[in-house]
Each structure stands twice: as structure tokens, then as C-alpha cells.
N, C-alpha and C positions, 0 to 999 in steps of 0.2 A: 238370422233366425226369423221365421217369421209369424205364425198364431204364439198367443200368449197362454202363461199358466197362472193360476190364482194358487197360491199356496199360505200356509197360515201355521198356527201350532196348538198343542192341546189343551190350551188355555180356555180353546171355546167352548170347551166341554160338549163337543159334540155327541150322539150315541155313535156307535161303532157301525154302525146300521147308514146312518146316515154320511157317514165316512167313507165307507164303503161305494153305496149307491153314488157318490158323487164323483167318485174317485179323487177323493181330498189329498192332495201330497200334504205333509204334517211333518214339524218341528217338533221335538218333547225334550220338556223341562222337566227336571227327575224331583224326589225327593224322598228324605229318609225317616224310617221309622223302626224302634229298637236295633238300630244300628245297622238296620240293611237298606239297602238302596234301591228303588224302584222307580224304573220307567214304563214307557207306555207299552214294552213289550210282556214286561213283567208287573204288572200293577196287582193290588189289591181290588177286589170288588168293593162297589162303595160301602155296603153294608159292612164288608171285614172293616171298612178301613174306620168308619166311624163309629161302631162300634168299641176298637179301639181307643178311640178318642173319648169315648165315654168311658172307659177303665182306668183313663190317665195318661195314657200314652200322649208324649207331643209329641208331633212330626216336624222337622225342619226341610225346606225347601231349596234347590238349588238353582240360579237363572244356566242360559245356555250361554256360553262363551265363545267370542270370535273364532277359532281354531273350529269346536263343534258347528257351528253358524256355519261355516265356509264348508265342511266338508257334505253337508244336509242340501246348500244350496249347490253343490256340483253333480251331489245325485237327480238335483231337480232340473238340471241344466241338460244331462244328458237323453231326456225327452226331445231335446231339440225344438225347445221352446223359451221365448220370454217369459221373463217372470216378473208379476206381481204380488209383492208378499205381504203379508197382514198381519203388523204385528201387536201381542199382549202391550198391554198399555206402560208406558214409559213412565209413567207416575207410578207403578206398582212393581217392577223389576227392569233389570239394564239390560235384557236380554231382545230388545227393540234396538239398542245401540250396537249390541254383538253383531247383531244379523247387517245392520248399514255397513260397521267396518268389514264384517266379510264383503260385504256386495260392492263394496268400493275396491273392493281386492279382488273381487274376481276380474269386475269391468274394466279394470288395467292389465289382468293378465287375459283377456278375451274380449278384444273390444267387439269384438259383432253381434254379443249376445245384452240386453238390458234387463235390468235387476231394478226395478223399484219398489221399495220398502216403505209400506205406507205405518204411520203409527195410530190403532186405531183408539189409543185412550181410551180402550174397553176392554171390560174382564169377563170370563164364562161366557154365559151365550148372551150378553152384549156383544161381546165380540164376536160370537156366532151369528146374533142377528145382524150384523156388518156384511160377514163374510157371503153370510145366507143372499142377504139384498146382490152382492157384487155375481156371485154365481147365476143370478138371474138374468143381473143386466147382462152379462157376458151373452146367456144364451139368445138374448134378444138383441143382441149383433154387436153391443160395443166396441168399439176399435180398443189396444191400450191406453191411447192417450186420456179418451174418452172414460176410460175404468178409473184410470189416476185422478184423472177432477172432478169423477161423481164421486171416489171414495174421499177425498180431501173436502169436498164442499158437503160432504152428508153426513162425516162421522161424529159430528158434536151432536149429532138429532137422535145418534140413540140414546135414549134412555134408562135409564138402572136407579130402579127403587128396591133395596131390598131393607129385609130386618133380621134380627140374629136374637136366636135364644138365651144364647150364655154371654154374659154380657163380659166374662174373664178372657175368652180368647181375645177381645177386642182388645180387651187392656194389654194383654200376652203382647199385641202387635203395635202398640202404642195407640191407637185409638181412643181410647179410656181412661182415666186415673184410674189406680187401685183403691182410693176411695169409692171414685164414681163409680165403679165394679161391685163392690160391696153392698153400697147404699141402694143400687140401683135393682141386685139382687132381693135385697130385705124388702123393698116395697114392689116390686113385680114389676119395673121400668123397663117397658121394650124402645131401644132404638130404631129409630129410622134413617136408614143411612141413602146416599147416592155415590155415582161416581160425576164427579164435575168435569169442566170444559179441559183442565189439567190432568185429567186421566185419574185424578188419587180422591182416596174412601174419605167424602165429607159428612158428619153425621145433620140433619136435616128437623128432627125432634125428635119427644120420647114422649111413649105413650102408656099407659097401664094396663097389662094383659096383653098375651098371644095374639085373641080374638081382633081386640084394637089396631095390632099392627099391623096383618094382616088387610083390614077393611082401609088401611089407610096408604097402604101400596096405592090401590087402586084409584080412591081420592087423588091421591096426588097425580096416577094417570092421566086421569080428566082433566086436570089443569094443565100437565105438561105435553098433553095432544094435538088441543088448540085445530093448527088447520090442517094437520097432517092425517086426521083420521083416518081417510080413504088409504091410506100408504100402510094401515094398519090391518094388510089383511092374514097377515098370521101375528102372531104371539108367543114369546119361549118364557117360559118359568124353570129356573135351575133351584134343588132345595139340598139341603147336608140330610139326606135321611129321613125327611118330614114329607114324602110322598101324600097323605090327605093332605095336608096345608097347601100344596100344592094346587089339589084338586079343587080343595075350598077357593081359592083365587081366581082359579080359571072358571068356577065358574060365576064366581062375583064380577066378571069382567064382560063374561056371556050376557049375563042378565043385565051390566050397564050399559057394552056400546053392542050387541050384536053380535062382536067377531065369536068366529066358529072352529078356526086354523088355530091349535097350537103345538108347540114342539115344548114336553118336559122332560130333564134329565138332571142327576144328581150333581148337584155341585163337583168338581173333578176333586181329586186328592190334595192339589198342589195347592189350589186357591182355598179348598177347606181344611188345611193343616192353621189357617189364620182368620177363618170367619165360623168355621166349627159345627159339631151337628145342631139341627133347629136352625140353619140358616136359610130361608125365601126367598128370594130376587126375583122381579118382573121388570122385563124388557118390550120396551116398543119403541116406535116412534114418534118423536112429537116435534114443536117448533123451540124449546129449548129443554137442557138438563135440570 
């Protein structure tokens, strides 16, 4: 085989738009809600689905399993191309692990074809702005090898600040005590959360009020940008439903470094059945998490 595919899954919360336009091939992890199951061909819009979530409805999640893994990577095989695949962070589901054991089972029963499974330790459009970066270099000529150890040496540089409204899903997910949940409600305690070098949600401080947490995404930008500025020429903001707070970011980041480029879209279903509506995340690049 010989040109390469970048393939990935709907973890990155892409828009459909941008899906589309790239010709993204995509892996999807399901998940259920009042008892029915929904994938990415059948999904809820975000607004149905957090909405729900604001009624009481929880949703529970399913990863993809090696059998699913194996059968998704031989439709991507039949392009008659190598594949580089990017997978949802290994610290938040094992569905990074599904996809190696299929790709080790293909590349035994098809040695001519190469399957690398990169893990990007990144969720939403972290892992979208991974993906995003890797799509680029591709165009600008990459060999695979070359793709494999730009994506292996870059992916701890993105970065994910996000905060979250209700501070109960977090506890839902073990995040929180049900104290800390409680106490943290009564006096208006917003978390500050990231995703670390292990891939898994570490909380970072807390701060009092929406307003605060928001302005402090940002702060924390500027510290974790350092020399990579310049590499910062777009920007992705994922929210559960909070489309202004969105807007409020982008353009608190306009007014601090300049950048002009951003990509925003609603946190997916899958990653907000456990971070919940009122969730913000702001993605870039910097020189650590």
C-alpha cells in the first residue's frame, strides 16, 4: 500500500461540516439514553440531548470494542491506503486499546498494509486540534513516518482547560466527593479542570462564579503558551450548550494574544453524558499541560 489515511473517532467533536469537507473517515462510540442507543448515525442534536440532561435524564456511554475496532478498520483499509489512527485518550476509555488489538490483528492477517494507532491523550476538540494539526502536516507533504513522530512528539502540547457548571456530574463521574458537590454548589464554586500528560480529567482550582472561570481558562493560556504562540494560529472552544460563554472566551483570547482563527462546537454527547451542560473547554497549544 502506498499514500497514507489519518483516521480518528467522534470523540473530537468535530462539526459535521468539517467532517465532511476533510473527508474524515471516523470510528463512533455509542451511547444510551432512556434506554435507547444512539450512534453517530442516529444521534440526538446537542440541544435535544442536554436538554435532557437538564430534566434528569443520565446518559451512559459505551467504549468501542476490538470485534467493532477491526471491522471500521477494514472498511478504512479498503481505500487502499495506510492508516494512521488517532485515538480518544486512553486515560478516559479502552477504546485506544480496542483499536491497537484490532490493528495488530489485521497486520497479521495482511502484512502489506500498516495500521499505527497513535494515543492522543486528548478528548473533544483537543483531540480535534491534534487531528486538525496532523491533516495539515499531511498536506504539506509528510511521509507516514514523519506523521508518526510529529504526532508522538506534539501530542502532550495540547492543551485543555476547561470548567463545568454543575459540579454533580463531576461527582456522577468520580471527579468530586458528594460533599465537594454539594458545598461547592451552596457557595457558587466553579472548577477548573485540565487533561494532563496521562490523558485523565485533573482538576487544577476552583474559583467563585461562571464569570471567574471562564477569564481564568484563559489566564491559564497564557502561562501554558509560553513559546508556542506562533503554532497558535487557530483556536477550538467545545461548550455543553452554553454557546455565549463560548463567545465570551473567544473573544477574551482575541483581545489577549490576537489570534483571529477559531473552530466552536458543542461538546459531543458521549464526553457530555460526564461533564454535562455549562461545560467550556479551550484548546491550544502551548509548551506544557
Amino acid at each position: 500500500m502506498g499514500d497514507y489515511l489519518i483516521t480518528t473517532d467522534n470523540m473530537t467533536d468535530f462539526p459535521e461540516e468539517y467532517i465532511k469537507e476533510h473527508d474524515l473517515p471516523m470510528m463512533s462510540l455509542t451511547y444510551f439514553l432512556d434506554g435507547v442507543m444512539y450512534t453517530a448515525e442516529n444521534s440526538l442534536s446537542s440541544e435535544e440531548f442536554y436538554k435532557k440532561m437538564r430534566e434528569g435524564c443520565m446518559p451512559t456511554t459505551s467504549q468501542v470494542n476490538p470485534e467493532e475496532a477491526k471491522e471500521k478498520l477494514l472498511q478504512f483499509l479498503q481505500l487502499n491506503k495506510n492508516i494512521i489512527h488517532i485515538a480518544f485518550s486512553s486515560g478516559l476509555s479502552g477504546t485506544c486499546n480496542s483499536v491497537r488489538i484490532a490493528a495488530q490483528e489485521l497486520s497479521e492477517e495482511i502484512p502489506d498494509c500498516r495500521i499505527t494507532v497513535v494515543d492522543s491523550l486528548a478528548a473533544s476538540l483537543g483531540e480535534g486540534l491534534l487531528v486538525h494539526k496532523a491533516l495539515e502536516k499531511q498536506k504539506a507533504g509528510l511521509s507516514y513516518d514523519e506523521m508518526v513522530n510529529w504526532l508522538e512528539e506534539n501530542k502532550l502540547r495540547i492543551c485543555h482547560n476547561f470548567t463545568v457548571d454543575d459540579l454533580f456530574h463531576l461527582y456522577r463521574g468520580g471527579r468530586v466527593s458528594k460533599a465537594a458537590a454539594v458545598l461547592g454548589t451552596m457557595i457558587n464554586l466553579k472548577p477548573v479542570l485540565h487533561v494532563d500528560d496521562e490523558g485523565h480529567l485533573i482538576p487544577l482550582s476552583k474559583v467563585r462564579g461562571r464569570k471567574k472561570s471562564l477569564n481564568t481558562l484563559v489566564d491559564n493560556m497564557e502561562k501554558q503558551m509560553g513559546s508556542y504562540r506562533e503554532e497558535n494560529d487557530i483556536v477550538f472552544i467545545s461548550h455543553g450548550d452554553c454557546y455565549e460563554d463560548a463567545l465570551y472566551v473567544q473573544e477574551q483570547v482575541k483581545k489577549r494574544f490576537g489570534i483571529e482563527r477559531f473552530l466552536i462546537n458543542p461538546v459531543g454527547p458521549t464526553i457530555g453524558a460526564h461533564s454535562g451542560p455549562g461545560t467550556l473547554a479551550l484548546f491550544f497549544m502551548g509548551e506544557k499541560r
